[in-house]
Every structure is written in C-alpha cells, then in structure tokens.
N, C-alpha and C positions, 0 to 999 in steps of 0.2 A: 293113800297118805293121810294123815292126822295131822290138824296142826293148833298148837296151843293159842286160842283166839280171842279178840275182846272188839266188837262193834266201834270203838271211839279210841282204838290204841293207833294212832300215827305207824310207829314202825310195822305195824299189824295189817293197814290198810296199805303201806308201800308194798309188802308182798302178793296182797291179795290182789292191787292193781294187778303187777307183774304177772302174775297169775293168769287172770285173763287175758293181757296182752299177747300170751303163750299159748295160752287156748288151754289151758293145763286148769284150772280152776275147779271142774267137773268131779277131778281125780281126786279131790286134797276135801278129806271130813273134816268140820267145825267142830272144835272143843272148847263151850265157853270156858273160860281162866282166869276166877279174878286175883289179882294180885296186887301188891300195892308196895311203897319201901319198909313197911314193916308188918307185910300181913304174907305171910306164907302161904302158900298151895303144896300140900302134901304131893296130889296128883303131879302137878306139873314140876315139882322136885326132883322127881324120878325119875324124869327126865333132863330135864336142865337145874343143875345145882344152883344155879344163880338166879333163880325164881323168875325167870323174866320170860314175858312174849313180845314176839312170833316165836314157837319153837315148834320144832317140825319132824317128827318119824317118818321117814320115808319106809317104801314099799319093802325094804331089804333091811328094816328097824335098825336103820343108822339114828341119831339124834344129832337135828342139826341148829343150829343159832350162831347167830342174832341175823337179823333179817338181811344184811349184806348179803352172808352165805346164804340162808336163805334163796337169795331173790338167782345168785351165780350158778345155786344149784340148778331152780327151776329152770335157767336159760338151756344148761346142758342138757337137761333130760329134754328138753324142746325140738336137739339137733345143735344149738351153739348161734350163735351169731343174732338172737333175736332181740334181746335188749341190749345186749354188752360188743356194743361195735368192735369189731375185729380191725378194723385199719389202727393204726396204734394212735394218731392223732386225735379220732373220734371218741377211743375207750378211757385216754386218759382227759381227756374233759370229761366225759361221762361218770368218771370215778370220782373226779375232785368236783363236780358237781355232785355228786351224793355224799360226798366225805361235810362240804360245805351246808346242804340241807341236811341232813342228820343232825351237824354239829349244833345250826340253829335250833331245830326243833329242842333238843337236848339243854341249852338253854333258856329257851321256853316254859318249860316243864319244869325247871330248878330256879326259874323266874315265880311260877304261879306256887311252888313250893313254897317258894321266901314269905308270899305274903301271905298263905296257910296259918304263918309262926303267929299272926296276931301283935301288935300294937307292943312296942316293949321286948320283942322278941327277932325283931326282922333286920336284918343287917342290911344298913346303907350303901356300903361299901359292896357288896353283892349283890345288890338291887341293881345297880350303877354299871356293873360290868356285865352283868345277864345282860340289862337293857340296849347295852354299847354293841353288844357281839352281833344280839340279833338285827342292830340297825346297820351294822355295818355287814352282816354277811347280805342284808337286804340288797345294800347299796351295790353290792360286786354282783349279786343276779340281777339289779336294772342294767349296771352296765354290759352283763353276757347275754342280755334277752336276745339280742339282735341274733346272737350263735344259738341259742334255745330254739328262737323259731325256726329253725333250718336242721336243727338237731334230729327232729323225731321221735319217735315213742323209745326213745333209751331209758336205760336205769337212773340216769341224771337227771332229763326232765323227767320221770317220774316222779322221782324222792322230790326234785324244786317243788312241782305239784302238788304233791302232798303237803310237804309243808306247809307249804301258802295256804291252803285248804286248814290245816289243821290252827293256822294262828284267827282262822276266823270261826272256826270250830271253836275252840279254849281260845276266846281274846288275852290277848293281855295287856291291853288299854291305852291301843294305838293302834291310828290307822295304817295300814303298810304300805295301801296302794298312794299314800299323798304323796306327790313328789316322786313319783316312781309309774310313770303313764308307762312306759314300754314294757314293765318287767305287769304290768296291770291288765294291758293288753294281751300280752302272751297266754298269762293264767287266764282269762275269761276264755282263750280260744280251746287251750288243753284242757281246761274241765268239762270240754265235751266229749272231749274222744269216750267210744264205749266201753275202755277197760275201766277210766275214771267213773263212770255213770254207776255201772255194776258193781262198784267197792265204796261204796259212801261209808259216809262215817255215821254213827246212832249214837244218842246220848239215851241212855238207860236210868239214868238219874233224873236227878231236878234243875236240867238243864243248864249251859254252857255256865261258868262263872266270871262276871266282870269285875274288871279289878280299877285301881282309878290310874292314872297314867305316872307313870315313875318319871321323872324329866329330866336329863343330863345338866343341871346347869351347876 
C-alpha cells in the first residue's frame, strides 16, 4: 500500500498510529506530499481530487480518504474488531470521540490560519469561535477521561491522543492541560503506548509556531 504522507500532518499521524496499532504499518510505503490550501500536488491529485492527506492506494489500487476511512479500512484488513469496538456502546463512543477530536483539531488549524492573515486582516469574530470550540470540545474530553481510561487503544482515544499531541506540537497559545488534571493525566499515560511512540510527529521547518493567546472575554 502507498500512502500520501507528511511527518507533522495530525490526520496523517492518526492513521499512521492506527497502523501500528494493527501491526499493519510494515505494509503501507511513505509518500512525502506537500500540500497546503492553495499549493497543489499534481502527484497526489491523481489520486485524491481534493489535494489533501492521508490518502491511501491500497494493494488492489482502490483510492481511499480522508483518514476516518482510512483508519476503518485498516481495522478490516487487520480481521475487524481491532480499533473500532464491535459491542455498539463502545464503537459509538469511539466514533463520536473521533468525530469530537478531528473536529477540534480542524479548528486548530483554521485557528493558526486566522492569525497567518496578519494584523488588519484577521477576523475577531472567528478567532473567538475557533478558540471557544477548541475549549469547549477540551472540556467534554476532561469530563469522558474517566471512560477514555478504561477505553483502550480505540480509534477515539487515538484521534483524543493525537490531538492533544498535536495542539502541543502547533500551540496555539494556550495551555490545555490547566484546569483539566484528568483528561492531563490520561494523555501523559497514552503517549506511551508503542503505536503513539512509533508515529511521532516531525517538524521539517523552522519549528513549531507560537501565537499569543486569543481570550474569550
């Protein structure tokens, strides 16, 4: 398998996790892919019209994206039931805990966007609600840690992991863990597990960018 890759891309390292967590990682060739919101990849075009990674050819040159599918394919070819809990109580927490980390990180990213724009150009009103969503999707994984720690290496805590991982990876100029001991604790235990260890994230640039703290008031 092939898969369209970037060292520091969030949705990129949720797969790659999953991946090892499957044992499946071995299988899947690195394609670096850079891309950006207005910088094309020919290559990775041809594949996925919407210029974005993770995107993934598997062995029977299907084309697959965005990492959700992604991560559901990898479980199947695993045999089934290895990140994506089968009892239906366990898969739909597990889903809406990925639905809820994606979403954040996704705000993150259109957070570090806004302030991209430069002085005169950066919307207040968007600033304010990037910042609100990510503090509030924080505040509903402090109150699920307690189910997180009992969870396991699911596609939910994954993606939660990731995230948290990647808002200290790209800050965006706030602490997350203040005020949030249990969901603080949890992350420090899962950034060990060895699928987390094996899929770090790499900055290729000139390192992570700080921005100053946006404040709801």
């Amino acid at each position: 398998m092939k898969l369209h890759w970037s060292p520091s891309a969030p949705f990129v390292r949720k797969v790659m996790v999953s991946a090892h967590a499957l044992g499946l990682a071995d299988r899947i060739e690195l394609a670096r892919s850079r891309v950006g919101p207005a910088r094309l990849n020919d290559d990775l075009m041809a594949d996925n019209p919407l210029n974005k990674i993770p995107t993934l050819i598997t062995d029977t040159g299907e084309r697959l994206y965005d990492s959700r599918v992604i991560c559901e394919y990898l479980d199947a070819l695993a045999g089934g039931g290895g990140i994506f809990p089968s009892e239906p109580g366990a898969r739909w927490r597990a889903l809406t805990w990925q639905s809820l980390a994606d979403g954040m990180v996704d705000a993150a990213i259109l957070r570090r966007d806004e302030e991209f724009r430069g002085e005169g150009h950066r919307s207040p009103a968007h600033r304010l609600a990037y910042a609100a969503k990510m503090r509030a999707a924080l505040d509903r994984m402090e109150a699920d840690a307690p189910l997180l720690e009992h969870a396991g290496l699911t596609i939910g805590a994954i993606a939660v992991g990731v995230a948290l991982s990647y808002l200290d990876f790209r800050p965006p100029g706030e602490n997350w863990r203040e005020g949030r001991p249990a969901l603080a604790a949890w992350e420090a235990d899962f950034a060990r597990q060895p699928a987390m260890l094996a899929a770090s994230f790499a900055d290729e640039g000139a390192g992570p960018k700080k921005f100053a703290l946006y404040t709801m008031e």
